[in-house]
N, C-alpha and C positions, 0 to 999 in steps of 0.2 A: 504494500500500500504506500502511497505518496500524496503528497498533501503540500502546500503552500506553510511558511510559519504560523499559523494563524489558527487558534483554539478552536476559534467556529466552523472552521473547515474540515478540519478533523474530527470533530466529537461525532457529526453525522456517521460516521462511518464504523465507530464501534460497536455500535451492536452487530454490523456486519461480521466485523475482527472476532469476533467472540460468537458467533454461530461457527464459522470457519472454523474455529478452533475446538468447538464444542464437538465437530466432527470430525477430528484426527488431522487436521490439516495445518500444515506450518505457514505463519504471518509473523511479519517484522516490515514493522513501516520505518522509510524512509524518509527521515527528518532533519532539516537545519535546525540548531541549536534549541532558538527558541520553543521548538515544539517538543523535543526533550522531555521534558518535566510532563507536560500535555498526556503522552502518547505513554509513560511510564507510571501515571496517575491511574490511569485506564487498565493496568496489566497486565498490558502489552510490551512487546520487544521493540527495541529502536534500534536503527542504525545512523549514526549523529554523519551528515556531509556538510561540509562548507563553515560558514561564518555567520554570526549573526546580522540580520538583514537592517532592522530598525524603520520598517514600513511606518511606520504610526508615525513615527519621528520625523520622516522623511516628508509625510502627507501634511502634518502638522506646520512644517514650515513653509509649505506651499498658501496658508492663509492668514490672511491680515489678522493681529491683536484684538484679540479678544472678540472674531468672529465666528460664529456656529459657520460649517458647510454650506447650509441652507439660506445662511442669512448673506454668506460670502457670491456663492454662485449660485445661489436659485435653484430650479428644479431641470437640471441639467442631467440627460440620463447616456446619450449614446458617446456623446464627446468623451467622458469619463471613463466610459469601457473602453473606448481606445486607448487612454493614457497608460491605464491599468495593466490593458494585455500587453503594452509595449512595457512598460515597467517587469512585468512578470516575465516577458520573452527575454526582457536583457538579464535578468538572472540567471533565466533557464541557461543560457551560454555562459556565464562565468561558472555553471557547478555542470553541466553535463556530461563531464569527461566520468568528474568522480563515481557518477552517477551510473553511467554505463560501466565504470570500472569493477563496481561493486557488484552489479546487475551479472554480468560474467563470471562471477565470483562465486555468488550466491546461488544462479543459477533456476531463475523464478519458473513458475509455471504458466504464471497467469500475475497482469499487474492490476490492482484496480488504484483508482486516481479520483478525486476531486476536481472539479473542469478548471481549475486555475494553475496546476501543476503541469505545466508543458511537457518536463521530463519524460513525464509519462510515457508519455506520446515518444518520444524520440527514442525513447526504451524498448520502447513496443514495436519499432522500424527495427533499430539493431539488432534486438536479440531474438527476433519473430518469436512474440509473444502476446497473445491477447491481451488487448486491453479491454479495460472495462471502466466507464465513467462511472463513478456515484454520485447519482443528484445532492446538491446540496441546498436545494430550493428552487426557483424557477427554471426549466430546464431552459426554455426560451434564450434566459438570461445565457447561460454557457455558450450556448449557441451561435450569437453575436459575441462574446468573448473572443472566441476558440477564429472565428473569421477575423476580428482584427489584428491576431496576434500572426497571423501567417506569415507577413510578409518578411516582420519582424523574426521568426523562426528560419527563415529559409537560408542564412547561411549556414547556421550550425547543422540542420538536417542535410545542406549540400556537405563539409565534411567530413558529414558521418556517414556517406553514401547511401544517402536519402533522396535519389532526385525527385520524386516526386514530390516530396515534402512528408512532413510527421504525418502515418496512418489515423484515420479517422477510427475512434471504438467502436467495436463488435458490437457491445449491448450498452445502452444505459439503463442504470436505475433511478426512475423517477420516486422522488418521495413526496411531490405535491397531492393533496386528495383533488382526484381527477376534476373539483369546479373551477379548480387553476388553469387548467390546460398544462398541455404535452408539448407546448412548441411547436420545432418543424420537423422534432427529430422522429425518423421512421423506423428506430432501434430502442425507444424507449418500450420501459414495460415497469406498472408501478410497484416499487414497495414500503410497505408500513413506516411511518417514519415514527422510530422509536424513539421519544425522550430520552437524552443522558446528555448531563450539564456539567459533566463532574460526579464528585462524590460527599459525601457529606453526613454527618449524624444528625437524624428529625430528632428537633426540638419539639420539646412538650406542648406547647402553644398551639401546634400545630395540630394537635388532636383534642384541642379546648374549644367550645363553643364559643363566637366571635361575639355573636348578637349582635352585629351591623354586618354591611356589606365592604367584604373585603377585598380593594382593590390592590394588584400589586404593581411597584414604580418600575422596571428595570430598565435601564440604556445601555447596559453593557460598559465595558473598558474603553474600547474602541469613541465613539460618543464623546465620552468624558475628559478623553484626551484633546479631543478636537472642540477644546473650548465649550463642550456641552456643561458644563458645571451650574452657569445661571440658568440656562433652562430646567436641568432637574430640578433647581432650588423652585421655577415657577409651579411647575408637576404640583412638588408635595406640597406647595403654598395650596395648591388650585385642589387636590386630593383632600388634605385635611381640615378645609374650611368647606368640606360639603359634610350637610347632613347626614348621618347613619351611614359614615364609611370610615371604616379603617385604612389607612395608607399602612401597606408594609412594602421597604425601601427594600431591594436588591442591589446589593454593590461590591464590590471586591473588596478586599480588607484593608485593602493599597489605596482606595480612594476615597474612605471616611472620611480622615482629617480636613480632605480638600471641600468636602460639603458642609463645613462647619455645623453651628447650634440649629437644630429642626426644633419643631413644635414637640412637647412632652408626649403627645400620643400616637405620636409616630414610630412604627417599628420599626428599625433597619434589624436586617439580616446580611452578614457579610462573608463573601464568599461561601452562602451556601445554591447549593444547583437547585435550579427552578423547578425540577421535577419531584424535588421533596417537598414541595410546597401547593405546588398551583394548583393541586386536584381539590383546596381545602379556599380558593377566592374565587371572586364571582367576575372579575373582572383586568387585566391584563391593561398597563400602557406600555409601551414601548416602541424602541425606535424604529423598527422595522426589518432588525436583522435576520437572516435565515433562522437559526437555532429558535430566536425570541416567539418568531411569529410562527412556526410548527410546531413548537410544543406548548403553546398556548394553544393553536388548535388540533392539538392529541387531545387537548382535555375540557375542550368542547367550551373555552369562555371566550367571550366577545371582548373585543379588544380597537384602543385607540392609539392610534400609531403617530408618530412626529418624527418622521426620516429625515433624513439629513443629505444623503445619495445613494446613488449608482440603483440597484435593486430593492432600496427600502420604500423608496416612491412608487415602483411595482406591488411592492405586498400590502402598500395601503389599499392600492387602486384595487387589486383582487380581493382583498375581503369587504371592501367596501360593496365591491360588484356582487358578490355574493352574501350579503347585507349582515356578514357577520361584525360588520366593525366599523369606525370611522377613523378618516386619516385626513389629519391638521397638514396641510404638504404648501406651506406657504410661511416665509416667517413672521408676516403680521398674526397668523393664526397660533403660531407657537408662541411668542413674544407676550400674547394676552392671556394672563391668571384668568379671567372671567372667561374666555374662549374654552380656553382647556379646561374649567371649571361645568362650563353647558355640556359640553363634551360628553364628561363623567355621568354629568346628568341625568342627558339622552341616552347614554348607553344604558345607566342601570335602569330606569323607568318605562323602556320598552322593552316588552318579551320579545318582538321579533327578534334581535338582534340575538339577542339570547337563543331563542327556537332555532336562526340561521347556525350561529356556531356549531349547535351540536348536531347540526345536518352535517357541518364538514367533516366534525369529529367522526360520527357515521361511518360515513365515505371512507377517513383514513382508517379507522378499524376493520373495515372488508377488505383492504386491500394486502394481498401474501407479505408476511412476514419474511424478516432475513434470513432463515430458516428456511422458509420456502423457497429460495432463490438458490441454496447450495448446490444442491442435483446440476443447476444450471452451469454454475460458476465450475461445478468439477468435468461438465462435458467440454465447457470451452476449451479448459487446461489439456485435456486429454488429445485432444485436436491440435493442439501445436507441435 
């Protein structure tokens, strides 16, 4: 397996790791640094390549002081995926030797990838070996990726005597519940997208009767790095000055300090995973990221989203279209406590939205398990 440095990209994919494994089969994902700890959290095996990257870092200083993404460039969504996959392709060429090095080494059967891991691809030419995309949320989204990063790929897959360029996957796994859509891609086939946030001990609170409605805050790391700090501060302002709700705060433990003093009845929870939690609130905000927005709809609650780029402005616009949620996708709309306040509102005082969710929810519980998908995954292998 291979993955981009980035937690949220990866976590999709373990429950795959651990079916795989659960069936006699060897897995060791392939990771820069940062994903390290990530992928060893999970346990699972790693093999560490290259250097650390410092995406966040990198992205961060691409915007003016003290601006949110959204308030900087607007709702900019294709120009971005360019940036991106050319960012990602120039990587892919400083570590693809390692990568292949290793791959020879190791001597895989079968690669499966997250659609932002180029390697993959270039892996999957040299070593003629199936690949296999795992969705990691809209497939659409990949899809557009994966084209503008070509051009950008096509020296290193010419030295790696690739001329045609990096093979397109064999199969993808869609984890969207089919009211998302499938894309364009004529390889997808859906599977269950299982909660896992991490690890963590359930606090007792969590199996205590609320008696209001429990909405939970999270923006993820990502967010909070990119200047998102006054906006969550607006959140739990706009959360805890609504009637009969509980705000409980989701945050890493690395980024308490930076949200200073909250209102007394606000919970923060730090650095525990949202899947110990969210089956026990009624309600979800968040910004819009893969992990945030499918494991709130694993668990059937309506949710108001405040994206910031690339795909989160997607996942408003689908759960909006499919009326499980709403999405503030403008920064006059995020900027207003009383917006984000109606927001909460509407969302708890209509059952539709409610009723919608758990249609979705529905939807992704019929859809085969990562278990169900091994049989497949061991015909491809057997075929190379």
């Amino acid at each position: 397996m291979t993955s981009i440095p980035a937690a949220g990209h990866f976590t999709p994919m373990v429950p795959l790791a651990w079916a795989l494994r659960s069936a006699g089969h060897e897995v060791v994902t392939v990771a820069q640094p940062e994903l390290v700890p990530v992928v060893r959290a999970a346990g699972l095996c790693a093999q560490q390549i290259g250097e650390p990257v410092g995406q966040l870092l990198g992205l961060r200083g691409l915007l003016p002081d003290d601006m949110s993404p959204i308030e900087a460039w607007g709702r900019v969504i294709d120009p971005m995926y360019a940036t991106a996959a050319r960012t990602w392709a120039a990587q892919t060429q400083r570590t693809i030797d390692a990568y292949v090095d290793f791959g020879r080494s190791w001597e895989p059967d079968l690669i499966v990838a997250e659609p932002f891991e180029f390697s993959a691809r270039l892996m999957s030419g040299v070593l003629k070996v199936p690949l296999v995309r795992h969705g990691i949320g809209l497939t659409g989204k990949a899809e557009r990726f994966e084209k503008a990063a070509a051009d950008a790929l096509a020296p290193a897959a010419g030295r790696l005597g690739l001329g045609a360029g990096a093979p397109r996957p064999e199969l993808t796994l869609d984890t969207c519940p089919p009211s998302f859509g499938h894309g364009e891609s004529t390889t997808a086939r859906p599977m269950r997208y299982v909660p896992y946030n991490g690890t963590g001990t359930l606090p007792g609170w969590v199996l205590e009767p609320s008696g209001a409605k429990r909405v939970c805050v999270s923006l993820g790391t990502q967010t909070l790095v990119l200047n998102g700090v006054p906006l969550l501060r607006r959140i739990i302002e706009a959360v805890a000055g609504t009637d009969g709700v509980e705000a409980v705060v989701a945050l890493a433990a690395t980024d308490r300090e930076r949200l200073g003093p909250l209102p007394g009845d606000v919970r923060v929870v730090e650095s525990l995973p949202l899947n110990l939690f969210l089956g026990r609130c009624d309600a979800v905000i968040h910004h819009g990221g893969a992990g945030s927005s499918l494991t709130a709809t694993a668990y059937g609650l309506p949710q108001v989203v405040v994206p910031q780029f690339l795909d989160q402005f997607e996942y408003g616009d689908r759960l909006a279209a499919a009326g499980a949620g709403i999405t503030l996708d403008t920064a006059d709309g995020q900027n207003s406590v009383e917006g984000i306040r109606q927001a909460v509102v509407d969302l708890l005082g209509d059952r539709a939205y409610a009723k919608a969710a758990q249609g979705l929810r529905d939807e992704m519980a019929a859809m085969p398990s990562p278990a169900g998908h091994v049989a497949t995954l061991e015909q491809l292998a057997a075929s190379a």
